[in-house]
N, C-alpha and C positions, 0 to 999 in steps of 0.2 A: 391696453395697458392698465390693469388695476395696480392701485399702492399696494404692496405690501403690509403696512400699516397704516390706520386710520389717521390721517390727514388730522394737524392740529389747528383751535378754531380760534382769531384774533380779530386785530382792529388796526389796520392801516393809524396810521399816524402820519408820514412824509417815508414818498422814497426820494432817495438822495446820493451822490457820487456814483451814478450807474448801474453799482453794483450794491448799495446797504438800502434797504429799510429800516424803519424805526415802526413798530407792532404796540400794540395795549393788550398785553394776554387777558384771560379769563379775570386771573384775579387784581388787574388795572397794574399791573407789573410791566414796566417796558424793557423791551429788549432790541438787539438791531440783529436782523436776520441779512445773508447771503441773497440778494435780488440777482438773479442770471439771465438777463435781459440786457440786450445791450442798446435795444433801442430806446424811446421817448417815454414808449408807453401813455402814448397820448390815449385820454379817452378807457384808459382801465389804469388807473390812481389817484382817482377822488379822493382824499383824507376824509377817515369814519368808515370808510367801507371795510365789509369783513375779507377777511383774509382765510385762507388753509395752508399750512406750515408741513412742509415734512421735518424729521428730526436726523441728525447723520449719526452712528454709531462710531464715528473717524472721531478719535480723542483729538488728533493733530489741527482739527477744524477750528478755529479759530471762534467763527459764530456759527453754531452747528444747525441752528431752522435755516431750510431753506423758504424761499416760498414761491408756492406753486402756484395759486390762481387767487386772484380777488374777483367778487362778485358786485357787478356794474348795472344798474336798473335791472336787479333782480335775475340775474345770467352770470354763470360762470364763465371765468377768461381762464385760461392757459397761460401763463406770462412767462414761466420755464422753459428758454428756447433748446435748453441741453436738453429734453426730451424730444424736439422735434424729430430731428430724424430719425430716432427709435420707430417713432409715432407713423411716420411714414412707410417704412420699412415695413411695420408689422400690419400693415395696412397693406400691402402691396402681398405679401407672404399670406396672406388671409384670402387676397381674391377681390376685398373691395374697391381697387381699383384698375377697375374695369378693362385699363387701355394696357391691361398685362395678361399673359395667358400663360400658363402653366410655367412658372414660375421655378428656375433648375438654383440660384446663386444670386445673391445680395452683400456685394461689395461697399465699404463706407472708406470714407476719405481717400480719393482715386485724384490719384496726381496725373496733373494734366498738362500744367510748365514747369517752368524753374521754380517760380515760386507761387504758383495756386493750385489749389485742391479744390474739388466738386464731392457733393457729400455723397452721391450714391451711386453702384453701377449695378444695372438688375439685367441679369442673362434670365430669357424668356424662349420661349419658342418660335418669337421675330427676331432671335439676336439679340446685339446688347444697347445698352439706354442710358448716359449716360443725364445724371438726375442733380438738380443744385434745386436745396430745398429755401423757402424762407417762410419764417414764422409771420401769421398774420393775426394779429389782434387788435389793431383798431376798427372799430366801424365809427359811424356820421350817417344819419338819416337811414339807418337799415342796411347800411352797404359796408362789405368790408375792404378795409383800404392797406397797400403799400407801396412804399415803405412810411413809417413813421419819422423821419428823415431822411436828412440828405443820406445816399450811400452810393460813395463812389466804388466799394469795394463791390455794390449790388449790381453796378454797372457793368464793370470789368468782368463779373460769370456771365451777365449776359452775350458779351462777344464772345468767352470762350467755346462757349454753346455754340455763339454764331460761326465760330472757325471749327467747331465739331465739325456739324451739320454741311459744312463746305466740304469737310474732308471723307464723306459718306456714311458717317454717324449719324445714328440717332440722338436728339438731346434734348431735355423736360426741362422745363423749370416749372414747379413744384411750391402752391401754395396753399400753406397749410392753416385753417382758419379754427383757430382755438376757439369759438365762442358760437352760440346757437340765435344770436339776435338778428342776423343777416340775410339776405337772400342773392344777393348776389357780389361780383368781385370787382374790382377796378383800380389802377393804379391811382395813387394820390400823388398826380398830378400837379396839384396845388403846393406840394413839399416838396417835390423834385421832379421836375420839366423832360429832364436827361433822362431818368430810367425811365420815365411813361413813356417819352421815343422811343428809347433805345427798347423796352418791352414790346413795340409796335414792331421795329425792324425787327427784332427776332423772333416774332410768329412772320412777319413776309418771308423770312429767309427761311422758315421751314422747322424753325424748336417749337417743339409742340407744348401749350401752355396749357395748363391743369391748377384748378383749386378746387381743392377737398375740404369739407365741412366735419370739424368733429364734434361729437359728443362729448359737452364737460360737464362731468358730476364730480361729489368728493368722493366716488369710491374710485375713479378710474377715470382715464380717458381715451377713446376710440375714434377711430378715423370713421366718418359715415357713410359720406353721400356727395357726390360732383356737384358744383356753384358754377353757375352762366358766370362767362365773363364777360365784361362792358371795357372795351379798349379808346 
């Protein structure tokens, strides 16, 4: 995925209520940008670190920068989780991942109950796969880690997976690691007990676990290369 237009260039200040930042543009001008992150973002928003901004052309947009990655000991992050599953998708569609083969259809938000959706279903030449993705941009000592909290909601796809997989599905869950400082993956543990089990029981019961490594620059970002996991 490259931008369309070149990425604009700031200065962190505080993110705040989830979703705002507060930026120092170029010419020491502040403004508060759209942050679409819903996690902690522990570990990528240090206040002072630079920033890349895109711009929305939607008049109706309230604060029209969004922002797309802060740069953390010299490394681009990803913090944009609304591109993640683009991200993957076009990764899958490309061939880079590897545990797909000639690749027919690429379904997004596939209803699975009453009321939850899994973000991707990819028809292959094995059948179909049903895929729940999560953005991962924290690291700690070279390792990249999730979740960045608690998430019970991260819990709950892991059984549906696991009730896939019962019912002679295939099912991924899919993590997607925005930043190049890492070399391998592992749940954190430390922040939630529950989804590092419940992560365990669903590779025993047979959901096949995947973390991919992307490339982030400010012209674009690309899905790379597979990350060991450490369970």
């Amino acid at each position: 995925m490259n931008f369309p237009s070149p990425l604009i260039s700031a200065k962190l200040i505080k993110r705040y209520k989830r979703f705002l930042a507060d930026v120092e543009m170029p010419d020491t001008s502040v403004i508060t940008v759209h942050c679409p992150n819903t996690g902690t973002m522990k570990t990528c928003s240090t206040p002072e670190s630079p920033v890349l901004l895109s711009l929305s052309d939607n008049p109706k947009r309230k604060y029209p920068h969004t922002l797309e990655m802060i740069c953390e000991s010299g490394h681009w992050v990803g913090v944009n989780t609304m591109r993640t599953n683009h991200l993957v998708a076009e990764g899958i569609e490309a061939g880079i991942v590897k545990e797909f083969n000639n690749v027919v259809k690429i379904k997004k938000e596939i209803k699975v109950s009453d009321k939850s959706r899994l973000d991707l279903l990819v028809e292959d030449a094995n059948g179909q796969t049903y895929i729940e993705v999560k953005n991962c941009s924290m690291a700690i000592d070279g390792i990249a880690m999730f979740p960045d909290a608690v998430t019970t909601r991260g819990t709950k796809h892991l059984d549906e997976l696991i009730e896939l997989v019962k019912k002679g599905e295939r099912a991924v869950i899919f993590f997607l690691i925005q930043r190049e400082d890492v070399t391998h993956f592992t749940p954190a543990r430390q922040i939630d007990s529950v989804y590092a089990d419940k992560l365990k029981e669903a590779k025993e019961s047979g959901v096949t676990l995947l973390a991919y490594q992307a490339d982030v620059t400010p012209a674009g970002i690309q899905l790379a290369r597979p990350l060991p996991i450490d369970l």
